[in-house]
C-alpha positions as CSV (number, residue, x, y, z in Angstrom):
1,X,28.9,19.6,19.8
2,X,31.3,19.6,22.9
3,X,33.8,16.5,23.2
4,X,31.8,15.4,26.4
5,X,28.2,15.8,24.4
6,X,29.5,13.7,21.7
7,X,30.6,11.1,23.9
8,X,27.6,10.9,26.2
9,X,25.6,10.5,23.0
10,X,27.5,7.4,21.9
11,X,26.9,6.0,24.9
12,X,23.2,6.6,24.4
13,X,23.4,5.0,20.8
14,X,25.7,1.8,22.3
15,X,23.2,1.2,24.6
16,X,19.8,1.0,22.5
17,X,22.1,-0.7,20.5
18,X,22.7,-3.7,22.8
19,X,19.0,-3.7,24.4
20,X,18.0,-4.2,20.7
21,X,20.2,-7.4,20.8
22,X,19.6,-8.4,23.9
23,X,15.9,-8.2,23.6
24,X,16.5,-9.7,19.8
25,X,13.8,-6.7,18.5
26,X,14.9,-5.8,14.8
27,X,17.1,-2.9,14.4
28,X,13.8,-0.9,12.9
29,X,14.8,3.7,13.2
30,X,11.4,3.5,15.0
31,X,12.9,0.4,18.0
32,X,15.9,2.5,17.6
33,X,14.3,5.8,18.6
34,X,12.8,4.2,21.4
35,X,15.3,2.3,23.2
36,X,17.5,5.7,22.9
37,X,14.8,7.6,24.1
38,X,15.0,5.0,27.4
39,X,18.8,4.8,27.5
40,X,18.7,9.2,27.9
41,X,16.4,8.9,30.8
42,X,14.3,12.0,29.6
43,X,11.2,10.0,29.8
44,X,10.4,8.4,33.4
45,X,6.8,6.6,32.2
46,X,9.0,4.9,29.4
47,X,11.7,4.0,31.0
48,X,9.5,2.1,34.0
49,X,7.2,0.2,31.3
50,X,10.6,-1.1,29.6
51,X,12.0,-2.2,33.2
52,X,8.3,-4.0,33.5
53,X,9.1,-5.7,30.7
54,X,12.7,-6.6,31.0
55,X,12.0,-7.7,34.7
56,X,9.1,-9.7,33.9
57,X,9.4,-11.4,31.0
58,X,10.9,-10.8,27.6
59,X,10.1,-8.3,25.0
60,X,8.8,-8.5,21.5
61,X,8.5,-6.4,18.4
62,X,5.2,-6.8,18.7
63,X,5.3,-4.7,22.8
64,X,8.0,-2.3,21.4
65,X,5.9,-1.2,18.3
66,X,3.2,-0.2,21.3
67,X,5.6,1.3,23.2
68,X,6.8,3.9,20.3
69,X,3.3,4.5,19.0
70,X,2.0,4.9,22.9
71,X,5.3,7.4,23.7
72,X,6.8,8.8,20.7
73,X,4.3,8.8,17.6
74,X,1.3,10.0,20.0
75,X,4.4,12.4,21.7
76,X,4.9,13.6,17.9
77,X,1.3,13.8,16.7
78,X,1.0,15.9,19.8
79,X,3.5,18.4,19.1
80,X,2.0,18.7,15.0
81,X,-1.1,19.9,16.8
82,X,0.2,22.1,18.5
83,X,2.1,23.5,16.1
84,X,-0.8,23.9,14.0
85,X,-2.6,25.6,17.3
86,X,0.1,27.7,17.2
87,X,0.3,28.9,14.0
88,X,-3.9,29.2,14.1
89,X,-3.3,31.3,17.1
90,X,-1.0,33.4,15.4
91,X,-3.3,33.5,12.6
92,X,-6.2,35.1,14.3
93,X,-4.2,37.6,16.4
94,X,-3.0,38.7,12.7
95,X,-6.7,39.4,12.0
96,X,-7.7,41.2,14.9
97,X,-4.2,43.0,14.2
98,X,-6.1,43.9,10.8
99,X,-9.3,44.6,12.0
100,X,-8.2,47.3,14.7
101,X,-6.3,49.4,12.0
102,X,-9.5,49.4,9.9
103,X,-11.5,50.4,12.8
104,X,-8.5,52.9,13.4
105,X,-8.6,54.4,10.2
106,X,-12.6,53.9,9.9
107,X,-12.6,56.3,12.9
108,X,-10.2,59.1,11.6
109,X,-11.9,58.9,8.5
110,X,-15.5,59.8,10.1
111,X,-13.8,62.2,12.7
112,X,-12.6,64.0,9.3
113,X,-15.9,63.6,7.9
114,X,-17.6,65.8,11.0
115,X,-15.2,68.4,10.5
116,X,-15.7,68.7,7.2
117,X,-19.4,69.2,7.9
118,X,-18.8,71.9,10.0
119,X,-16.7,73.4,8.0
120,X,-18.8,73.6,4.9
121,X,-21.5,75.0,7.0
122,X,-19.4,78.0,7.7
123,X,-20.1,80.8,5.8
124,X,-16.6,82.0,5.1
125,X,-16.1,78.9,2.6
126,X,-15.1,80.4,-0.9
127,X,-13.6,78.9,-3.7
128,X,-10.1,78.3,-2.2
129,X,-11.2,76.6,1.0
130,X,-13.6,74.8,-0.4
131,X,-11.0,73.0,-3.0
132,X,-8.5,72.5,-0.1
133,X,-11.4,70.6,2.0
134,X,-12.4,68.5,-0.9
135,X,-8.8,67.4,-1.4
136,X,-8.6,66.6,2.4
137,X,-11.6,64.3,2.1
138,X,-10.3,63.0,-1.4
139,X,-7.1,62.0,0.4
140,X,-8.9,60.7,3.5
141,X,-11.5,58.2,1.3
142,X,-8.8,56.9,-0.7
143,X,-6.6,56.4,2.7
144,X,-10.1,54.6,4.2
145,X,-10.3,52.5,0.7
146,X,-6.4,51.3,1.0
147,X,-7.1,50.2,4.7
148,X,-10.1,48.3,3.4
149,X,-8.7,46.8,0.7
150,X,-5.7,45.7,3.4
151,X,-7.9,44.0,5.5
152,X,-10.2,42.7,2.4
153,X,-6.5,40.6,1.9
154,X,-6.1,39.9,5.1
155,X,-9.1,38.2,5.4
156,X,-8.5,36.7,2.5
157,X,-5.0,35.2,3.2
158,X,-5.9,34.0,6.8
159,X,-9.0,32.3,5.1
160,X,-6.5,30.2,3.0
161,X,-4.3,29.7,6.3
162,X,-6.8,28.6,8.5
163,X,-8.4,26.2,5.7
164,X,-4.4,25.0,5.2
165,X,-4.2,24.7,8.8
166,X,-7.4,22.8,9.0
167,X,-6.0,20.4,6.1
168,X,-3.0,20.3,8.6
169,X,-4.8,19.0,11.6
170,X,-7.0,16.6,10.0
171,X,-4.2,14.9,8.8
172,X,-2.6,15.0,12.0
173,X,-5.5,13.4,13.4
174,X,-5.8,10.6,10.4
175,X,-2.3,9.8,11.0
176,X,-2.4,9.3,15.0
177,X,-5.5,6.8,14.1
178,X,-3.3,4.6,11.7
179,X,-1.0,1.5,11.8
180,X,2.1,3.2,10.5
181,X,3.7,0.0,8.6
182,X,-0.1,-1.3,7.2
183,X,-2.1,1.9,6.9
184,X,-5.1,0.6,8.6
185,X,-6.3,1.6,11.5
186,X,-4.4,1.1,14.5
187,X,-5.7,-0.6,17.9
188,X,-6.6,2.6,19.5
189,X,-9.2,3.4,16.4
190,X,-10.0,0.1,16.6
191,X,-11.1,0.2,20.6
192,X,-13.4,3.2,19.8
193,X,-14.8,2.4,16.4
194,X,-15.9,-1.2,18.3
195,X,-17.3,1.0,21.2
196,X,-19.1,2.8,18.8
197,X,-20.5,0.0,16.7
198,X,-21.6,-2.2,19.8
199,X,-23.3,1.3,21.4
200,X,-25.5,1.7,18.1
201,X,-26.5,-2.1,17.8
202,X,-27.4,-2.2,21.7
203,X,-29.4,1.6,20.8
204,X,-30.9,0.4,17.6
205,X,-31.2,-3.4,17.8
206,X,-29.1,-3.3,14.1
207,X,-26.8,-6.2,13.5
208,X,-23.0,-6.1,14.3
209,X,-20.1,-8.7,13.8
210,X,-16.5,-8.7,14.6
211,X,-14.1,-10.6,12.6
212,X,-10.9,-11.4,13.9
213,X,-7.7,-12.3,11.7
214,X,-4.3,-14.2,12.4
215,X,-1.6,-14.8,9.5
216,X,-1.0,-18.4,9.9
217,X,2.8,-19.5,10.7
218,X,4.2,-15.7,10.8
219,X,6.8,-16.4,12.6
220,X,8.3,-18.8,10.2
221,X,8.1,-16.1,7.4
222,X,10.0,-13.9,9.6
223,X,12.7,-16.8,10.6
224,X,13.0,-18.0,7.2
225,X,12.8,-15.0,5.3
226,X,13.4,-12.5,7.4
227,X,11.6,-9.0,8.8
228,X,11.3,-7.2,5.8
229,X,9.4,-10.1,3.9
230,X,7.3,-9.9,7.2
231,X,6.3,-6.7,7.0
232,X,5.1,-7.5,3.0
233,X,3.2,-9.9,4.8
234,X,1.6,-8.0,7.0
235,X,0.6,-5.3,4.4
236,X,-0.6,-8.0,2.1
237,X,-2.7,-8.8,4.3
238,X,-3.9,-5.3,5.1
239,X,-4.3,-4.3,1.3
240,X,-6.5,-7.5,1.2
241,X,-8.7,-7.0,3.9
242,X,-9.1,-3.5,3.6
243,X,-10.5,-3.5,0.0
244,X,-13.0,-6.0,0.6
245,X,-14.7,-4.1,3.5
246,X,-17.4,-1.2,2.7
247,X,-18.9,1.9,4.0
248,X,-18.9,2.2,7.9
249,X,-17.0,-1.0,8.1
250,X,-13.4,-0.4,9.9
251,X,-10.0,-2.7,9.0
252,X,-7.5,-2.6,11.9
253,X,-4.4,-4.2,12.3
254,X,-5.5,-5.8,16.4
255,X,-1.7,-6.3,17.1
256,X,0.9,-8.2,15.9
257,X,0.0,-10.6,12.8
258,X,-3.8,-9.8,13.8
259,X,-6.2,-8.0,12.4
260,X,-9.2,-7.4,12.9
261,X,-12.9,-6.0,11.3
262,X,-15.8,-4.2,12.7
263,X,-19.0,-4.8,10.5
264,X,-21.5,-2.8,11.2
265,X,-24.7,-3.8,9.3
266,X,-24.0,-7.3,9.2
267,X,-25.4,-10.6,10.3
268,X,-23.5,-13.5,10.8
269,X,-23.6,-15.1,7.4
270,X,-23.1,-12.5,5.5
271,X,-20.1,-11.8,7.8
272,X,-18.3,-15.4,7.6
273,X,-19.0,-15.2,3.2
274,X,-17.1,-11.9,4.0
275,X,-14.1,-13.3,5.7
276,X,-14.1,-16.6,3.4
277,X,-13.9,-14.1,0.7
278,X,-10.9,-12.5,2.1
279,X,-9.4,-16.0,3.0
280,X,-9.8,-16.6,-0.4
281,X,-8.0,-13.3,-2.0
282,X,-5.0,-14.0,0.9
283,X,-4.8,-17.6,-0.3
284,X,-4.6,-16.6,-4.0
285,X,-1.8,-14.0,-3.6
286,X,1.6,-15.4,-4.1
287,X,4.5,-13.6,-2.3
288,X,7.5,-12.7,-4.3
289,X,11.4,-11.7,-2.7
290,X,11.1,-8.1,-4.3
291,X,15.3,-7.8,-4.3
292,X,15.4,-11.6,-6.1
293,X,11.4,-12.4,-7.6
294,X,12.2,-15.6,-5.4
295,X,8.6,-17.2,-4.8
296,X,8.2,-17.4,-1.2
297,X,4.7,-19.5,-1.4
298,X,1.5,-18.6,-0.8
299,X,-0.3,-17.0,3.0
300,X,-3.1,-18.1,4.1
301,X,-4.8,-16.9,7.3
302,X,-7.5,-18.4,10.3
303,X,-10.5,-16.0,10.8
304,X,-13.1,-15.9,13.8
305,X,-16.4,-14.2,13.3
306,X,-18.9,-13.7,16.3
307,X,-21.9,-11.2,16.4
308,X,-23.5,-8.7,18.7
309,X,-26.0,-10.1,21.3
310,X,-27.8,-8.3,23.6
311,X,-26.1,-7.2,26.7
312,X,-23.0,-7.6,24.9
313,X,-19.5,-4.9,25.3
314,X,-16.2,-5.3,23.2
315,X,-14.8,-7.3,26.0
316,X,-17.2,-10.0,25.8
317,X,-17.8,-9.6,21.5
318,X,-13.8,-9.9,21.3
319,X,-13.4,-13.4,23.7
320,X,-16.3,-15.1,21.1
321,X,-14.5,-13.7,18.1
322,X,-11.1,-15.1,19.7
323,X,-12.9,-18.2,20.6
324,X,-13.8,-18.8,17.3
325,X,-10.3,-18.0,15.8
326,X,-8.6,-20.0,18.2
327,X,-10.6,-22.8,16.9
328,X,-9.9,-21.9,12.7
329,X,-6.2,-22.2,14.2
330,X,-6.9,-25.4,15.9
331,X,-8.7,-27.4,13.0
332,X,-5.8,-26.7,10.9
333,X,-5.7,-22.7,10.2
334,X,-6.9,-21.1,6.7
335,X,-10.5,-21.6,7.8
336,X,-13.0,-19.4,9.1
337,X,-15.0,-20.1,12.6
338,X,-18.2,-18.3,12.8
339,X,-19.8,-18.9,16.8
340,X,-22.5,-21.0,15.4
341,X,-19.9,-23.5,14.6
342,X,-18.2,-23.9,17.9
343,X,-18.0,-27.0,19.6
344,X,-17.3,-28.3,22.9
345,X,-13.9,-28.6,22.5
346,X,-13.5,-24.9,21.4
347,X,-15.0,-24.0,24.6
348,X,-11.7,-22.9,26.4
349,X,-8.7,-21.2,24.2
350,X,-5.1,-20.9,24.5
């Protein structure tokens, strides 16, 4: 690296340094990675949402963990794939590579095969001729029997790539459809596997609730303990709410200290036992300073529960399920709200 290159990258580090300040966004590689990408310039669509944001109002971790998974984790999920493309393509032209020298050889070896026919019809074969023929087609078999058994492993090899490969790209695709700090799904899986669910319940007429999740006084934990205790908050509560959920049910984390459920399957009842289960299991976990074994208290959490109706989309499922979370929050949090439950006052939310 030239003087001038190592200088211009400094510059590039200075500067996501101090937007990380300014915008007081933790110091996280992944918030690093991004506000370098912007300071470089190499990425137009990012660096206009960031101006957005800094011109019109102030950013969050919560809007520069989108940002990254939006720009660079999709950007780098995309380029696994098509590496993996790549190395299927290459895969299959090794095949046909191995396919035409069979056919190659397959076709010498029957060309040989008609001359030899004609030749043992001739009827100045003796002894002598007849010996150097059969050697001829003894050496052309066993040349036809190497090439098959090539291509036989071949075959065999690219079978065990491409399965590999497949492995590969599934878990490519897994990856790109999970929160990277909780493991559960991430918003985009959980705008789709919502589409999904209210599709079949409108199709079917089956039961479908949404349960919506906010970590009560996060912000504090973060203040007070700082951003690595938050993040063993927020995967807690992941861990919590993901084992407690079954079959076609999906945990995602909905942004931020939210989280969210899509519960296929389930009526209204069964889905507020559900999240006063999980309430329950939150509650009764106490969180521990890992570097100290300081107790840091207990968490508790407000939950909102609506169900399908007829007519219903995720926009309209989501603002009952928020209604009813904004109320858990405003009767004194650690509480679940099913809709049934809501009052006039809980009419409008923050």
């Amino acid at each position: 690296m030239s003087e001038q290159e190592f200088r211009r990258a400094l510059g590039y580090a200075n500067s996501a340094l101090d937007l990380l300040k300014r915008a007081t966004i933790p110091p996280y590689p992944q918030f690093y990675e991004l506000l370098y990408t912007y300071a470089t310039g190499i990425n137009p669509a990012l660096n206009a949402r960031v101006n957005a944001i800094f011109r019109d109002g102030h950013p969050t971790a919560d809007i520069a963990e989108r940002l990254y998974n939006e720009f660079l984790r999709a950007q780098d999920a995309n380029e696994r794939i098509s590496g993996v493309s790549q190395r299927m393509s290459n895969r299959i032209v090794a095949i046909h590579d191995a396919i035409d020298t069979a056919m190659t050889t397959a076709s010498a070896y029957s060309a040989s095969l008609q001359v030899a026919s004609g030749d043992l019809g001739s009827d100045e074969l003796d002894a002598t001729r007849l010996r150097v023929l059969a050697d001829a087609l003894l050496a052309e078999t066993r040349r036809m029997q190497d090439a098959n058994h090539q291509l036989e492993m071949n075959l065999a090899a690219s079978r065990d790539d491409i399965e590999a490969l497949q492995r590969d790209l599934d878990d490519v695709r897994r990856e790109a459809l999970l929160d990277p700090l909780t493991k559960v799904y991430n918003r985009k899986a959980f705008d789709d596997g919502l589409l999904r669910a209210v599709s079949r319940a409108e199709e079917h007429g089956d039961h479908m609730c949404l349960m919506l999740i906010d970590i009560d006084h996060f912000k504090r934990f973060n203040d007070t303990w700082g951003h690595q205790t938050g993040d063993q908050v927020l995967r807690l509560v992941a861990m919590t709410l993901k084992s407690n959920i079954k079959g076609r049910d999906i945990a995602a984390r909905y942004g931020g200290e939210e989280f969210a459920a899509v519960l296929p399957d389930t009526d209204l009842e069964g889905a507020v036992i559900l999240a006063d289960n999980i309430r329950k299991a939150i509650q009764a976990k106490e969180l521990l300073k890992r570097s100290t074994n300081e107790k840091l208290g207990r968490v508790t959490a407000s939950f909102g529960v609506a169900m399908y109706r007829a007519g219903d989309t995720p926009s309209t499922l989501i603002e009952r399920a928020d209604r009813c979370l904004y109320a858990a929050k405003h009767r004194g949090r650690n509480m679940v709200v099913g809709e049934t439950e809501l009052g006039d006052e809980d009419i409008v939310a923050a």
